[in-house]
C-alpha positions in Angstrom: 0.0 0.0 0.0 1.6 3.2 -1.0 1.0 6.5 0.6 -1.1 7.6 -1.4 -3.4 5.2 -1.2 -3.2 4.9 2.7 -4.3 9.2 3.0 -6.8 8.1 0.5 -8.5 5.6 2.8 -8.3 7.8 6.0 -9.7 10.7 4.3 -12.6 8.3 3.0 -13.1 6.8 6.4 -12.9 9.7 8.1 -15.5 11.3 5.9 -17.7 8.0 6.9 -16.8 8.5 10.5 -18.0 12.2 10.0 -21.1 11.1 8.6 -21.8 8.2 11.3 -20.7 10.8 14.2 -25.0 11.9 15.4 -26.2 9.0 13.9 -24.5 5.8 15.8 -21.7 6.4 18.2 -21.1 3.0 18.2 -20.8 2.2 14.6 -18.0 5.4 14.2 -15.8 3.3 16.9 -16.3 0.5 15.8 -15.6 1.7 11.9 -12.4 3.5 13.8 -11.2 0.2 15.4 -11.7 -1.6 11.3 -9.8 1.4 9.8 -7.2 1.5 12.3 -6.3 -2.8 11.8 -6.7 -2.3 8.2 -3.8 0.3 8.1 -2.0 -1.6 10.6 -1.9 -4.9 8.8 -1.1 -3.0 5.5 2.1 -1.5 6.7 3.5 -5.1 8.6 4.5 -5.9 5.5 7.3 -3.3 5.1 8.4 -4.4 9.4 10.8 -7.0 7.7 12.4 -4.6 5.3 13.1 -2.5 8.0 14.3 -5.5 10.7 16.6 -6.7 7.9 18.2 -3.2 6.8 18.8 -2.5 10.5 19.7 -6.1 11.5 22.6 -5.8 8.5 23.7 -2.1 9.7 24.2 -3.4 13.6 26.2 -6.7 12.0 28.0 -3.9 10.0 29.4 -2.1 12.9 29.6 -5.3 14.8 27.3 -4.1 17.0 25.5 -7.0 19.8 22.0 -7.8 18.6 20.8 -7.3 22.6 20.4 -3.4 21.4 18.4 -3.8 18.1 16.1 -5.9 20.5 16.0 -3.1 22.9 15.5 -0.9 19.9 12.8 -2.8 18.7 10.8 -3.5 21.6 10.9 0.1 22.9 9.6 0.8 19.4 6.8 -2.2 20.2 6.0 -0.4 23.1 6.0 3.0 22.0 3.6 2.6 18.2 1.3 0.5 20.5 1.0 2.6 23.6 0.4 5.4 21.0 -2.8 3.6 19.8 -4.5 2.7 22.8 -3.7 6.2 24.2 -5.5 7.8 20.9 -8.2 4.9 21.1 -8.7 6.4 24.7 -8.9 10.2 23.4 -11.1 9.0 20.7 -13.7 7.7 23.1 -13.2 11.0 25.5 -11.3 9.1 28.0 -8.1 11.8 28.6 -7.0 10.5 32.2 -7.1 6.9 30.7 -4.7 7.8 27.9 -2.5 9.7 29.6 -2.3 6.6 32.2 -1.7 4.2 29.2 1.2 6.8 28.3 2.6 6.9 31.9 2.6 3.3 31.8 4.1 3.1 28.3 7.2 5.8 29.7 8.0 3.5 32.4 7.7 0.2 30.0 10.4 1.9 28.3 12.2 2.7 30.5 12.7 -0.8 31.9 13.4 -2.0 28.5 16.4 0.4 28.1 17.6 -0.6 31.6 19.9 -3.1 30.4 21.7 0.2 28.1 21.7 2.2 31.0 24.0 -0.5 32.6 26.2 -0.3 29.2 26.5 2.7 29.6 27.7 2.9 33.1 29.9 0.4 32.5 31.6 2.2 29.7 32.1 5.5 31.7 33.1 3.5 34.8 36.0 1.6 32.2 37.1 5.4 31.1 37.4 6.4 35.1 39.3 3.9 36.4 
C-alpha cells in the first residue's frame, strides 16, 4: 500500500466517521477500530524490510543484537501505547490515555535498563 493510497483511505473513512458521528456512536468506533487494523496490517509488511536493513547495519558495525532488541521493543511499546492512548482520546477518555502513556514511559524505560547499565559500564572503564 503506498501513501497515497493509505491518506486516500483515512480521508474516506474519516469522511464516513464524520457522517456516522449523530447518527450511531457505536458504529463510528467501531468503523475507527476496522480502519485502524486495516492500516495496521497493511504496513506489517514493510516491518521485515526494516528489521533486515537494520539487522545488516548493527552486524556492519559489529554491533551486539541485545540493542536492536531493545531498539525494537521500545519501538513495540511506543507505536502501541500510542494507539491505545488515541483509542482512549477517541472515546473521551483523557485521564485513561495519559495513564496508558505513563505506563508506556515506564515500559520503556525498563526495557532500556539493560543500556543504562552499558552505559555505566563504559564511563566506569574510562574512570578507572
Amino acid at each position: 500500500m503506498n501513501i497515497l493510497t493509505v491518506c486516500g483511505f483515512c480521508i474516506a473513512s474519516v469522511l464516513a466517521c464524520k457522517a456516522l458521528e449523530n447518527d450511531s456512536r457505536q458504529i463510528k468506533l467501531i468503523l475507527t477500530l476496522v480502519v485502524t487494523a486495516v492500516l495496521l496490517l497493511s504496513t506489517i509488511g514493510f516491518v521485515s524490510q526494516i528489521v533486515s536493513t537494520i539487522s545488516s547495519l548493527f552486524e556492519t558495525a559489529k554491533i551486539d543484537n541485545m540493542y536492536m532488541r531493545i531498539i525494537f521493543k521500545s519501538l513495540g511499546v511506543t507505536y502501541l501505547t500510542q494507539f491505545a492512548s488515541d483509542y482512549c482520546k477517541d472515546c473521551g477518555e483523557n485521564a485513561i490515555s495519559s495513564q496508558v502513556l505513563l505506563a508506556g514511559r515506564i515500559a520503556v524505560l525498563v526495557i532500556s535498563l539493560p543500556l543504562f547499565k552499558a552505559f555505566a559500564e563504559i564511563v566506569k572503564s574510562l574512570i578507572i
